[in-house]
C-alpha positions as MATLAB code, in Angstrom:
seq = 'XXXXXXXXXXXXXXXXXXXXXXXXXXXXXXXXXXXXXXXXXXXXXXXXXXXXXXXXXXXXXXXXXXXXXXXXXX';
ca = [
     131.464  265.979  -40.528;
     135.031  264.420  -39.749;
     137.118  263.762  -42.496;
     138.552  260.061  -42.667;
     141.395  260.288  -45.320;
     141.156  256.155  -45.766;
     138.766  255.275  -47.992;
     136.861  251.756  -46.830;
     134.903  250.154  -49.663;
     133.910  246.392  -48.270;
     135.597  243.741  -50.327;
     138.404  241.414  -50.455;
     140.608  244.070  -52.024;
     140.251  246.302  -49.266;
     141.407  246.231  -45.732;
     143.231  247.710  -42.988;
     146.421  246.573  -41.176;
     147.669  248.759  -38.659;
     147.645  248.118  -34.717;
     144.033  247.705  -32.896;
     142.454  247.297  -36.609;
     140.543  244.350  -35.359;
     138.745  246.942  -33.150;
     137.148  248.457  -35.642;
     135.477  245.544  -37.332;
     132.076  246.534  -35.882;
     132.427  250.005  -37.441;
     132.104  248.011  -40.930;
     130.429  244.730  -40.359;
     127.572  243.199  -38.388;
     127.653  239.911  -36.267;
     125.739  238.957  -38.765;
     128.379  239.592  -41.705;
     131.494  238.413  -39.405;
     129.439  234.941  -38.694;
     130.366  234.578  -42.619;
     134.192  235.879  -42.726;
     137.056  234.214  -44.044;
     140.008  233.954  -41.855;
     143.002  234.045  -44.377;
     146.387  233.644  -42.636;
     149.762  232.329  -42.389;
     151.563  230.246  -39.359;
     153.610  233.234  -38.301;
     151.461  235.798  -38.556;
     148.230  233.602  -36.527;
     150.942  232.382  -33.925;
     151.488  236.188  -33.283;
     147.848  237.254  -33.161;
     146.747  235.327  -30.952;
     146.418  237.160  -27.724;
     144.798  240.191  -29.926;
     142.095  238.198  -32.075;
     138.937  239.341  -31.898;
     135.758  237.479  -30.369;
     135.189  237.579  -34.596;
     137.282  235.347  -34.600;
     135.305  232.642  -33.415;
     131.575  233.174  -34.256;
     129.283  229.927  -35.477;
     129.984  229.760  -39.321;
     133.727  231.412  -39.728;
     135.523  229.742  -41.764;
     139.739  229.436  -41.140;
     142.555  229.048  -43.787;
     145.925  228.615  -42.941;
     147.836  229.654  -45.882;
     151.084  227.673  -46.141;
     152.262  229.362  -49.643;
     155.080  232.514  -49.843;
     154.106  235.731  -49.654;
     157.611  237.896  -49.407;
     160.313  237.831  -47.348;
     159.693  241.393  -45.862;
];
């Protein structure tokens, strides 16, 4: 059995950020689940995505929030 030191429990606590994370979305969640996601993110950070978003991204029923608040400066 391979041994995954991360430990992935679904919920808006949990999540991973590290390159070609978005390819692994199917590993966790169905089309079904993604269809209901919440796209949380800022202008920067979407601006720089956007050649790497997944198809995800833009199922029927996704909703999109551009956060405009301050998160840090680093």
């Amino acid at each position: 059995m391979p041994h995954n030191p991360i430990r992935v429990v679904v919920g808006p606590a949990n999540y991973f950020s590290h390159p070609g994370s978005f390819n692994h979305l199917h590993d966790f969640f169905t089309d079904e689940q993604l269809s209901r996601a919440v796209w949380i993110y800022g202008e920067r950070a979407i601006a720089a995505a956007q050649t790497k978003l997944p198809p995800a991204f833009e199922l029927p029923g996704v909703k999109h929030i551009l956060f405009r608040g301050h998160c840090s400066e680093s």
